[in-house]
C-alpha positions in Angstrom: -92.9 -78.9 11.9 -89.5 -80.2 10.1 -87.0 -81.7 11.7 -84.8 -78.7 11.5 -87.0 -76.5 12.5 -87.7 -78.5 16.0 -83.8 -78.5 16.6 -83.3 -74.8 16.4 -86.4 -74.5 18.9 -84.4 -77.2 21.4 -81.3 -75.1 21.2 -83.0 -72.0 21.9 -84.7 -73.1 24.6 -81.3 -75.0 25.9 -79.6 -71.6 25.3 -81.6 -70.3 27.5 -82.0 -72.1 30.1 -77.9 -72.3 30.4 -78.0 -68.9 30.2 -80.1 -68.2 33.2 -78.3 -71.4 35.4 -75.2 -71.6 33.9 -72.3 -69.3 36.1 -69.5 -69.5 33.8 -69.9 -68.9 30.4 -67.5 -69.2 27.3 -66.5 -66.4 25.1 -68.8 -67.6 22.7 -71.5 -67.7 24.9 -71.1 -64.3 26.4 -71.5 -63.0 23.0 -74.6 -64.2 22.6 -76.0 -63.5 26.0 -74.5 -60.0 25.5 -75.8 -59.8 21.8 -72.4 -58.3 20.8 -69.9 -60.3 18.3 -67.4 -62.4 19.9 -64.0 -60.2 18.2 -65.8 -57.1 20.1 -66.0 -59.1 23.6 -62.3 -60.3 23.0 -61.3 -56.5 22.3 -62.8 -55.6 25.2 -61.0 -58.7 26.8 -58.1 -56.8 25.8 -58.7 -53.4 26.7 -59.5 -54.8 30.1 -62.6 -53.1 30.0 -64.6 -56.3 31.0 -64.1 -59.1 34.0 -62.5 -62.3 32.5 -61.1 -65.5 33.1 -57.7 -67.0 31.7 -57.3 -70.4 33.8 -55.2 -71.7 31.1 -53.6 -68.9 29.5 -55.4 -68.5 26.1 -59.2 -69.9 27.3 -61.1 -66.7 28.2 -64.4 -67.3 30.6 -66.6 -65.3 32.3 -68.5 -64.6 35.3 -72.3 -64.6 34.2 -73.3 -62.6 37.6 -70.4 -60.1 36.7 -71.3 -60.1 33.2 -74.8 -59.1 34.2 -73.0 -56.4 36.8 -70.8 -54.8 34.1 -73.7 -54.5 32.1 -75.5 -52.8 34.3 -72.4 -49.9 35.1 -73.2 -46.2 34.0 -76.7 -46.6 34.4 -78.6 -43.6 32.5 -81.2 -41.6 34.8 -84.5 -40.6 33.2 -86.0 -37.1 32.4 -87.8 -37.7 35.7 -85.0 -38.7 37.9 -83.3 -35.7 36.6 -85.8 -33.1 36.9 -86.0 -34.1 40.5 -82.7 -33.8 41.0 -82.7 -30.4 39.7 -85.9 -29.3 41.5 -83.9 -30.2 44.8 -80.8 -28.2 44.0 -83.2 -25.5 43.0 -84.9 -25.9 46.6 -81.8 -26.2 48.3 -80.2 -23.0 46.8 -83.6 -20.9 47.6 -83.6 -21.7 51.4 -80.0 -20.9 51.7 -80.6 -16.8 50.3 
Protein backbone atom coordinates (compact mmCIF):
# COMPACT_ATOMS: atom_id res chain seq x y z
CA UNK A 1 0.00 0.00 0.00
CA UNK A 2 1.60 3.52 -1.11
CA UNK A 3 2.00 6.16 0.88
CA UNK A 4 -0.79 8.10 -0.81
CA UNK A 5 -3.00 5.62 -0.71
CA UNK A 6 -2.70 5.17 3.28
CA UNK A 7 -3.37 8.95 3.67
CA UNK A 8 -6.70 9.03 1.80
CA UNK A 9 -7.73 5.90 3.97
CA UNK A 10 -6.62 8.22 7.41
CA UNK A 11 -8.69 11.02 6.13
CA UNK A 12 -11.61 9.06 5.45
CA UNK A 13 -11.65 7.41 8.45
CA UNK A 14 -10.96 11.02 10.25
CA UNK A 15 -13.90 12.34 8.12
CA UNK A 16 -15.78 10.18 9.67
CA UNK A 17 -15.36 9.97 12.77
CA UNK A 18 -15.70 14.08 12.98
CA UNK A 19 -18.60 13.60 11.30
CA UNK A 20 -20.39 11.41 13.67
CA UNK A 21 -18.67 13.54 17.03
CA UNK A 22 -18.21 16.63 15.64
CA UNK A 23 -21.51 19.24 16.49
CA UNK A 24 -20.61 22.10 14.37
CA UNK A 25 -19.57 21.67 11.08
CA UNK A 26 -18.19 24.07 8.30
CA UNK A 27 -19.77 24.72 5.07
CA UNK A 28 -17.35 22.59 3.55
CA UNK A 29 -17.99 19.95 5.66
CA UNK A 30 -21.72 19.93 5.52
CA UNK A 31 -21.32 19.44 1.92
CA UNK A 32 -19.70 16.45 2.18
CA UNK A 33 -21.75 15.01 4.99
CA UNK A 34 -24.81 16.12 2.90
CA UNK A 35 -23.16 14.80 -0.40
CA UNK A 36 -24.40 18.04 -2.17
CA UNK A 37 -21.75 20.77 -3.62
CA UNK A 38 -20.86 23.49 -1.38
CA UNK A 39 -22.42 26.55 -4.01
CA UNK A 40 -25.83 24.40 -3.63
CA UNK A 41 -25.66 24.43 0.45
CA UNK A 42 -24.65 28.23 0.26
CA UNK A 43 -27.84 28.82 -2.14
CA UNK A 44 -29.81 27.20 0.17
CA UNK A 45 -27.93 29.33 2.89
CA UNK A 46 -29.50 32.04 1.04
CA UNK A 47 -32.84 31.00 0.33
CA UNK A 48 -33.05 30.40 4.05
CA UNK A 49 -34.13 27.13 3.31
CA UNK A 50 -31.60 25.52 5.71
CA UNK A 51 -30.50 26.25 9.60
CA UNK A 52 -27.13 28.22 9.63
CA UNK A 53 -24.69 30.01 11.58
CA UNK A 54 -23.14 33.56 10.83
CA UNK A 55 -21.05 34.28 14.25
CA UNK A 56 -18.93 36.51 12.28
CA UNK A 57 -20.86 37.81 9.55
CA UNK A 58 -19.46 36.03 6.42
CA UNK A 59 -18.38 32.40 8.20
CA UNK A 60 -21.41 30.11 7.71
CA UNK A 61 -21.63 26.93 10.23
CA UNK A 62 -23.98 24.49 10.97
CA UNK A 63 -25.67 22.49 13.49
CA UNK A 64 -24.86 18.74 12.64
CA UNK A 65 -28.01 17.46 14.85
CA UNK A 66 -30.11 20.08 12.76
CA UNK A 67 -28.49 19.26 9.70
CA UNK A 68 -29.47 15.65 10.32
CA UNK A 69 -33.25 17.07 11.34
CA UNK A 70 -33.60 19.16 8.15
CA UNK A 71 -32.72 16.26 6.30
CA UNK A 72 -35.04 14.19 7.63
CA UNK A 73 -38.22 16.98 6.90
CA UNK A 74 -40.95 15.80 4.31
CA UNK A 75 -40.46 12.38 4.94
CA UNK A 76 -42.08 10.12 2.03
CA UNK A 77 -44.60 7.26 3.32
CA UNK A 78 -44.47 3.95 1.60
CA UNK A 79 -46.99 2.07 -0.64
CA UNK A 80 -47.76 0.31 2.73
CA UNK A 81 -48.16 3.24 5.02
CA UNK A 82 -50.39 4.51 2.42
CA UNK A 83 -52.59 1.81 1.63
CA UNK A 84 -53.28 1.64 5.30
CA UNK A 85 -54.14 4.89 5.48
CA UNK A 86 -56.60 4.52 2.79
CA UNK A 87 -58.01 1.20 4.10
CA UNK A 88 -58.92 3.31 7.34
CA UNK A 89 -60.65 6.15 5.53
CA UNK A 90 -62.37 3.50 3.59
CA UNK A 91 -63.41 1.75 7.08
CA UNK A 92 -64.19 4.86 8.54
CA UNK A 93 -66.60 6.15 5.76
CA UNK A 94 -68.44 2.51 5.61
CA UNK A 95 -69.46 2.56 9.46
CA UNK A 96 -70.67 6.09 9.17
CA UNK A 97 -73.64 5.06 6.10
Amino acid sequence: MGKEELQKITDSVIDKTLFCTKEVLTAEETARYMGISKSYLYKLTMRGEIPHYKPMGKMVYFNRAEVEEWLQQNRCATATEISDRVNKILMEKGGKR
